[in-house]
VOGU-3710 file (C-alpha; in Angstrom, 3 decimals, decimal comma):
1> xxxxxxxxxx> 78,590/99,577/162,748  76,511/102,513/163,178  74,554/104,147/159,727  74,456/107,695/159,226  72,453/109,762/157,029  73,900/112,809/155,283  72,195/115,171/153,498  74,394/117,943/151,502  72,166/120,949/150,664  74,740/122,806/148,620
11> xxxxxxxxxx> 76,022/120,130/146,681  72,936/117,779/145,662  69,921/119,205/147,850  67,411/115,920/148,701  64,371/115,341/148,481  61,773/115,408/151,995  61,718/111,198/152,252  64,960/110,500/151,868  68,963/111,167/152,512  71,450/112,008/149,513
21> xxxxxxxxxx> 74,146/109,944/151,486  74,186/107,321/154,058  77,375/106,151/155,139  78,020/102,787/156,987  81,667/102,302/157,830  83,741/103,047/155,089  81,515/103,251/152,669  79,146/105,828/150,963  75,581/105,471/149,220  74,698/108,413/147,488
31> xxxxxxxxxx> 70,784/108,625/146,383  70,637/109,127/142,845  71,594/112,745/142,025  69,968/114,809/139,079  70,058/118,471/137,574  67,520/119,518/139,662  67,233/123,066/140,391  69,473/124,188/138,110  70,266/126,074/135,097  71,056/122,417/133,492
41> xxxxxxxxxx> 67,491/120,539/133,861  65,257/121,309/131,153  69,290/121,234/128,820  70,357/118,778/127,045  71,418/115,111/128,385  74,983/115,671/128,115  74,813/119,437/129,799  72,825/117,600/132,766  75,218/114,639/132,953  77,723/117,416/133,559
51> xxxxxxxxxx> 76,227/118,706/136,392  75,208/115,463/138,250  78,524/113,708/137,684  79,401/117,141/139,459  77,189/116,733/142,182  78,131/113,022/142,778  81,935/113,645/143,073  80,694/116,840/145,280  79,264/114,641/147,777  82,403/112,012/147,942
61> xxxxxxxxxx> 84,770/115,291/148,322  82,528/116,516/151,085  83,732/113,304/152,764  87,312/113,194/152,276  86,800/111,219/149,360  88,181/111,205/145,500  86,702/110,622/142,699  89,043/107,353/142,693  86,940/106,404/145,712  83,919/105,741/143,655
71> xxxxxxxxxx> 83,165/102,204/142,894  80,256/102,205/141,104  78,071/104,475/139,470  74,365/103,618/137,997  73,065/105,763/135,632  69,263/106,082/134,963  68,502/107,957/131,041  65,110/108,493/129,400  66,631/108,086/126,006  69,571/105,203/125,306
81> xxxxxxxxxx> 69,579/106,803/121,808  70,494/110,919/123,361  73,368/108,588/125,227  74,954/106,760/122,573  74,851/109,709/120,028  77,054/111,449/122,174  80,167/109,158/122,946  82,698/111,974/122,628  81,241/113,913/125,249  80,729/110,953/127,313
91> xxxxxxxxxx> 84,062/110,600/127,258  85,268/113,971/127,815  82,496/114,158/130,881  83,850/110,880/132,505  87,652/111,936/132,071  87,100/115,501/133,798  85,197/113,830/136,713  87,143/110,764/137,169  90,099/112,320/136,557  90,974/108,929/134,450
101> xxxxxxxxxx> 90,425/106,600/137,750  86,643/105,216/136,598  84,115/103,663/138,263  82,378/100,686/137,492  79,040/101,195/135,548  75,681/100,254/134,620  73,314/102,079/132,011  69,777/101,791/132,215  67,217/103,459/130,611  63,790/104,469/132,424
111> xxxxxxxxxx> 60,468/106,055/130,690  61,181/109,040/132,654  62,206/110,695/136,182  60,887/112,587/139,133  60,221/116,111/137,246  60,270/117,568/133,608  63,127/118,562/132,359  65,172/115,912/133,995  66,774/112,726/131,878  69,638/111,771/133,661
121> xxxxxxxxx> 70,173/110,410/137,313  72,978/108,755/138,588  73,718/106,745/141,788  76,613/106,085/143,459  78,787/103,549/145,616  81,972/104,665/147,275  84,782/103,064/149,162  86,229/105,641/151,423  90,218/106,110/152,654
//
């Protein structure tokens, strides 16, 4: 089965050494995805978990995908304690971008990530129609 890398400028623009997606039969890797760029990095964690859950689903659309496609999510935080005060919002955030169909996920947290401003990145698995 041939691998194919997929980079998606307008959704989740990449960085020069790698791809945001590479796909490999019917399923999708997406590079971890980030604020970056815009008017959310520098915000808060929830405002930038927003935006990258966003970008994530962006990428499985641009596919043909769902957000009920996504198997699994990682997600990378510089502060465990900005995530847990929040679990309202992580709630809301998950239900509007998983429309209710979630993926499964793991929560780790990191000392920090590729540029200021940034404290949330999240990965992604999914299984595509």
């Amino acid at each position: 089965m041939p691998v194919e890398h997929r980079d998606y400028p307008d959704i989740a623009p990449a960085g020069p050494t790698y791809s945001r997606g590479t796909k490999a039969g019917n399923l999708l890797f997406i590079s971890g995805c980030t604020a970056r760029g815009s008017e959310f990095q520098g915000k808060s964690l929830m405002e930038q978990l927003d935006e990258t859950l966003k970008r994530v689903v962006g990428v499985v659309r641009a596919e043909g995908g769902s957000p009920g496609d996504i198997a699994k999510i990682t997600c990378f935080v510089t502060s465990i304690a900005d995530w847990q005060n929040n679990p309202e919002k992580q709630a809301e955030l998950f239900a509007k971008h998983f429309e209710g169909q979630y993926p499964a996920n793991s929560l780790i947290e990191i000392s920090a990530l590729a540029e200021p401003g940034l404290d949330v990145e999240v990965e992604a698995i999914a299984v595509l129609g």
